[in-house]
LOVEX-388651 format. One line per 10 residues: their letters; for each residue x, y, z of N, C-alpha, C. Coordinates in Angstrom, 1 decimal, padded with zeros to 4 digits, always signed. Layout:
N
a) X,Y,Z,X,Y,Z,X,Y,Z; ...
This chain:
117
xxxxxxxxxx) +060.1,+105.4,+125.5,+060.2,+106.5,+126.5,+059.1,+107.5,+126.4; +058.1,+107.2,+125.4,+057.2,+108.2,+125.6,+057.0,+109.9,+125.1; +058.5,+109.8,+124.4,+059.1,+111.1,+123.7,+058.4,+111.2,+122.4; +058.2,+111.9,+121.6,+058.1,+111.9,+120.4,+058.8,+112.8,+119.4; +059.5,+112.2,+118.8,+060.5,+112.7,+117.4,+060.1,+113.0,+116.2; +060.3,+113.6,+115.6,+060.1,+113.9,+114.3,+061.8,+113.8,+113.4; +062.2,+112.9,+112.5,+063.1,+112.9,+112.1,+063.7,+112.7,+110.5; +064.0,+114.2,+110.4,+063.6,+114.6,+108.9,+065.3,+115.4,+108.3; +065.4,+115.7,+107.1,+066.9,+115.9,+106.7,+067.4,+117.1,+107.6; +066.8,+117.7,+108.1,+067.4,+119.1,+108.8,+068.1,+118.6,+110.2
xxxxxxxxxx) +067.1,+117.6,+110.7,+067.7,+117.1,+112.2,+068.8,+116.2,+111.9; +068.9,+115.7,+110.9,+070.2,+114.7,+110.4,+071.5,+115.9,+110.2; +071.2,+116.9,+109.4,+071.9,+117.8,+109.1,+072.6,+117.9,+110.4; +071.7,+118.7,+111.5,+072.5,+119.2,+112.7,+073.3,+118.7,+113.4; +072.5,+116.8,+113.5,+073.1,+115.5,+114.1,+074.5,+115.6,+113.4; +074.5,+115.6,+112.2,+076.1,+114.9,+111.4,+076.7,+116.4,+111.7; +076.5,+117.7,+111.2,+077.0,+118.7,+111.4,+078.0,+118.9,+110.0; +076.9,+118.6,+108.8,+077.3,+118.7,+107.9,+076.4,+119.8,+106.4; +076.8,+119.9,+105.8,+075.8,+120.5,+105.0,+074.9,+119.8,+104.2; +073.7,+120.4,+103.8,+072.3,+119.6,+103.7,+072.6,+119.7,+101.8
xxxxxxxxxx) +073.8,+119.9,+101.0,+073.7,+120.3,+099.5,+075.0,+119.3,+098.8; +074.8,+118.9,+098.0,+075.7,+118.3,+096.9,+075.2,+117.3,+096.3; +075.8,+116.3,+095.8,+074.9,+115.1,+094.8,+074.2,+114.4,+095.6; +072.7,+113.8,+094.9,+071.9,+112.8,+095.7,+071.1,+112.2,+094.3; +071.7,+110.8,+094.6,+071.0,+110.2,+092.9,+070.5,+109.0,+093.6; +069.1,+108.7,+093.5,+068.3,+107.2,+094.0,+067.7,+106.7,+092.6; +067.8,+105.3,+092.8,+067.4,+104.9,+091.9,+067.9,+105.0,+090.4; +069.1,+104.3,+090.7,+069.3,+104.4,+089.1,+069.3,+102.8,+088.7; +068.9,+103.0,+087.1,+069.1,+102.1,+086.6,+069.9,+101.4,+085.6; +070.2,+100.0,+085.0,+071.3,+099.7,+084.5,+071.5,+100.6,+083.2
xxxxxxxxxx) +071.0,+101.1,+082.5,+071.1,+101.6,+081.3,+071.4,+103.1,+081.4; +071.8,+103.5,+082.4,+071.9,+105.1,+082.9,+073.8,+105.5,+082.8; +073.4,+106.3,+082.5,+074.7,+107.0,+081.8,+076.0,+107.0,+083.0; +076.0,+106.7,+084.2,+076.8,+106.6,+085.2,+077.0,+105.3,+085.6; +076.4,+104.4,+085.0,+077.2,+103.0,+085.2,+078.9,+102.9,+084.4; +078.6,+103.0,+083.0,+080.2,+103.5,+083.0,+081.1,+103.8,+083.0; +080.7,+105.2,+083.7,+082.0,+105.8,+084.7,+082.1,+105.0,+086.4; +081.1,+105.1,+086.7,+081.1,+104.1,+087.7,+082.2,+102.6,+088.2; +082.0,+102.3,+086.9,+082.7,+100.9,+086.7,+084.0,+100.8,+086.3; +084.1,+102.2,+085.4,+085.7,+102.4,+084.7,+086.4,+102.7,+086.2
xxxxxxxxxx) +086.0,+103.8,+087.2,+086.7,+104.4,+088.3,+086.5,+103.3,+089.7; +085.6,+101.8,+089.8,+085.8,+101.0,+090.6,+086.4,+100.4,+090.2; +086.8,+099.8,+089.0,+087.2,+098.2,+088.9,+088.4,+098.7,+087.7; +088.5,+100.1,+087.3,+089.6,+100.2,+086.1,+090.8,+098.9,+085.3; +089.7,+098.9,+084.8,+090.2,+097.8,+083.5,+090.6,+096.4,+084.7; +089.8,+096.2,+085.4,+089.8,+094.1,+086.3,+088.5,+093.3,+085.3; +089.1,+092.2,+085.6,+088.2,+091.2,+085.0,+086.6,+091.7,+084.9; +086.1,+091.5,+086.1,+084.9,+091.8,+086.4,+084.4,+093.0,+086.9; +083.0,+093.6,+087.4,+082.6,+094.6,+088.1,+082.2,+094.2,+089.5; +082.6,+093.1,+090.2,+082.1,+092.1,+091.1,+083.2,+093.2,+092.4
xxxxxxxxxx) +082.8,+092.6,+093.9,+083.5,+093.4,+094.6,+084.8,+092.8,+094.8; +085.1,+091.4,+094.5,+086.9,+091.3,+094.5,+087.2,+091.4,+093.5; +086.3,+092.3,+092.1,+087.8,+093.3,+091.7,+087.9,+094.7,+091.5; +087.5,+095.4,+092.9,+087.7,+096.4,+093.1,+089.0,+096.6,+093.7; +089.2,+097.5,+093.5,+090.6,+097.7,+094.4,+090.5,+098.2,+096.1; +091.7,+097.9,+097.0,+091.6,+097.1,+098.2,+091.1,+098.9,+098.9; +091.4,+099.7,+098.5,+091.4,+101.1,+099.1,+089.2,+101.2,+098.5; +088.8,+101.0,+097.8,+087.8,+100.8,+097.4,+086.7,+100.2,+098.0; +087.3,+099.1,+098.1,+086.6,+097.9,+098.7,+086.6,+098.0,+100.8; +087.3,+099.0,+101.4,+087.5,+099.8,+103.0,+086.1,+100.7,+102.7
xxxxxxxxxx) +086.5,+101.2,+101.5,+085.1,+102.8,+101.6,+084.1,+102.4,+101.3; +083.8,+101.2,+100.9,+082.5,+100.2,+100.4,+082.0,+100.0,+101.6; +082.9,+098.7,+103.0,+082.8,+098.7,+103.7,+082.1,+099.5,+104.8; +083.1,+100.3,+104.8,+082.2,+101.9,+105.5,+081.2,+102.4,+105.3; +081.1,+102.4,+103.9,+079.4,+103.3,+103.7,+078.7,+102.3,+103.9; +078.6,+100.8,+103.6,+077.9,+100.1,+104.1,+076.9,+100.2,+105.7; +078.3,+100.0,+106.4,+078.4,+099.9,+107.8,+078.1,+101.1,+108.8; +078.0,+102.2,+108.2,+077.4,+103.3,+108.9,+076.4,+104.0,+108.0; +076.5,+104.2,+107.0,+075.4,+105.2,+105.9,+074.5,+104.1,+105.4; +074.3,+103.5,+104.5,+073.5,+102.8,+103.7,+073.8,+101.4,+103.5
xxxxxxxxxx) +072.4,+100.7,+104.6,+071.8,+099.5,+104.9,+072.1,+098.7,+103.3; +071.9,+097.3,+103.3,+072.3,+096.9,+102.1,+071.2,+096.0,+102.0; +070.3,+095.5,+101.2,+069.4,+094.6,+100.9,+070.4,+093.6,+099.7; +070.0,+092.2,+100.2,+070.6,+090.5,+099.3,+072.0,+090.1,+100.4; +072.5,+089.5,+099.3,+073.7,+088.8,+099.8,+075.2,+089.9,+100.3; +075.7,+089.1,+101.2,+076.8,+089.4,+101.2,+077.8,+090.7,+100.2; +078.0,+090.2,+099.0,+078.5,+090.7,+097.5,+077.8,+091.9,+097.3; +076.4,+091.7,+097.3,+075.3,+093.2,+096.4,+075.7,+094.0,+096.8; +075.9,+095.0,+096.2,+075.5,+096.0,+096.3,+074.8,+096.9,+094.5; +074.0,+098.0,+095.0,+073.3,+098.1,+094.3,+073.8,+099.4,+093.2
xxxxxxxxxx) +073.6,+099.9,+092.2,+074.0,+101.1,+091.7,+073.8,+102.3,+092.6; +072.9,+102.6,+093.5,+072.6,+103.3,+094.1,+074.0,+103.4,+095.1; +074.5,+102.2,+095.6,+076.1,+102.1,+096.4,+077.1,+102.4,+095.8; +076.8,+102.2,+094.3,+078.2,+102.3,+093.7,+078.4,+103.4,+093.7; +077.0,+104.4,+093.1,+077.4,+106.1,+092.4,+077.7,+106.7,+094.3; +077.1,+106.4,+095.1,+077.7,+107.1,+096.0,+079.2,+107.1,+096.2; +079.8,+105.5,+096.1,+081.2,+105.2,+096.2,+081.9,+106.0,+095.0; +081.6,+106.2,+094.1,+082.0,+107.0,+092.9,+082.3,+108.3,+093.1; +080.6,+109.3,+093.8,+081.0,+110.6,+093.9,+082.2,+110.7,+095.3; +082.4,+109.9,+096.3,+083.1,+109.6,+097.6,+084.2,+109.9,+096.5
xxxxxxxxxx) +085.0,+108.7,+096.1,+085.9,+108.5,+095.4,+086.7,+109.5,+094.5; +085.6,+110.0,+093.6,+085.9,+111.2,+092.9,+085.7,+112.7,+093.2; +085.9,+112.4,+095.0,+086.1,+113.8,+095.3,+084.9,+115.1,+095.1; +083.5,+114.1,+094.8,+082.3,+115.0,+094.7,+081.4,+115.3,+095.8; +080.9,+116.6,+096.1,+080.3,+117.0,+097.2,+079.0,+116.0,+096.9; +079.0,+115.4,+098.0,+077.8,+114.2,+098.3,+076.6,+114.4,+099.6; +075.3,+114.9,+099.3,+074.0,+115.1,+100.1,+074.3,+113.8,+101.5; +074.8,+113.9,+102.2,+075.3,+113.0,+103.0,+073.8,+112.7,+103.7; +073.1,+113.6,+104.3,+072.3,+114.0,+105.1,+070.3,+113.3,+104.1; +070.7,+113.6,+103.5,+069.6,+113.2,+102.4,+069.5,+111.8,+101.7
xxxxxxxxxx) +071.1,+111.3,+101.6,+071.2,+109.8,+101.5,+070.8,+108.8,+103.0; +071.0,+109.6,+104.0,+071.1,+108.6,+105.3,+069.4,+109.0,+105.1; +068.6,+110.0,+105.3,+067.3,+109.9,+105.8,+067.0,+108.9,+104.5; +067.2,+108.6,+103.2,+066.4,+108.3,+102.3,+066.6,+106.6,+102.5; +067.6,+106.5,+103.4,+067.7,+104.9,+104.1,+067.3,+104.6,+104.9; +067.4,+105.4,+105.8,+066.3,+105.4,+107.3,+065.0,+105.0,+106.9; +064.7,+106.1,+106.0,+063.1,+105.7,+105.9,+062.7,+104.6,+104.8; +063.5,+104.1,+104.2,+063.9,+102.4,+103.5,+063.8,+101.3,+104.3; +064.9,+101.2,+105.4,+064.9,+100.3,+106.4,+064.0,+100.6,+107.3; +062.9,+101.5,+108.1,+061.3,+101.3,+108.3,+060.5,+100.9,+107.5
xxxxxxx) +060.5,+101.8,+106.6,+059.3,+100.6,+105.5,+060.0,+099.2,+105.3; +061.2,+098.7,+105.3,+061.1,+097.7,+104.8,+060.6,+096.6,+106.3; +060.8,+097.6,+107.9,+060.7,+096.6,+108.9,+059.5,+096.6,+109.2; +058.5,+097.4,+108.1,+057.4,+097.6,+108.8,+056.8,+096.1,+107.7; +057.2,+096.6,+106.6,+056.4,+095.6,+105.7,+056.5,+094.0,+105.7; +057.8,+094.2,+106.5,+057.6,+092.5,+107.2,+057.2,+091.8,+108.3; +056.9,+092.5,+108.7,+056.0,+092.3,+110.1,+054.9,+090.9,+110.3
C-alpha cells in the first residue's frame, strides 16, 4: 500500500492495550536454573517432560500461546524453553512482558522469512 510502518514494543503496547513491564526471559538454556521449576509445575511428577504429559488445562494454554503469541520453529511436539518459561510465568500467575515477547517473535519470524529466501 505504499504506507510505511515502524513497528517497535510501544506500538504493540498500544495495539494489545497492555502494559510494556513484567518478566521477559529469551534464550534460556538447558542447564539454567528454571528448567526445574518449569518441569515440576508442567508435568508434576508424569512420566515424561514431553507435551502428552502435561496436563489437559496446560496443554489449551500451550496451544494458545502458540497460536497467537509465539511462532514455533521444528515439529509438531517442540516446543522450546523459551515456551515453556512463558507457560510457567502464564501459569504461575506472573506478570509477563506480553508486548516485548510478541515483538521479539515478530522480529524472529522476519529474519527467519528473510533468511530463507
Amino acid at each position: 500500500m505504499g504506507i510505511k510502518v515502524t513497528i517497535n514494543e510501544e506500538v504493540i503496547t498500544r495495539a494489545a492495550r497492555c502494559s510494556n513491564t513484567g518478566k521477559f526471559h529469551k534464550g534460556v538454556k538447558k542447564n539454567n536454573s528454571w528448567v526445574e521449576k518449569i518441569n515440576d509445575t508442567l508435568h508434576k511428577g508424569r512420566p515424561t517432560n514431553k507435551t502428552c504429559d502435561m496436563l489437559n488445562e496446560h496443554r489449551v494454554l500451550q496451544n494458545l500461546i502458540f497460536d497467537c503469541f509465539m511462532p514455533r520453529d521444528g515439529g509438531s511436539d517442540y516446543k522450546s524453553l523459551d515456551h515453556n518459561l512463558f507457560l510457567y510465568f502464564f501459569i504461575q500467575h506472573q506478570k509477563v512482558n506480553l508486548p516485548e515477547y510478541m515483538f521479539h517473535y515478530m522480529s524472529w519470524a522476519l529474519k527467519e522469512s528473510i533468511d530463507n529466501k
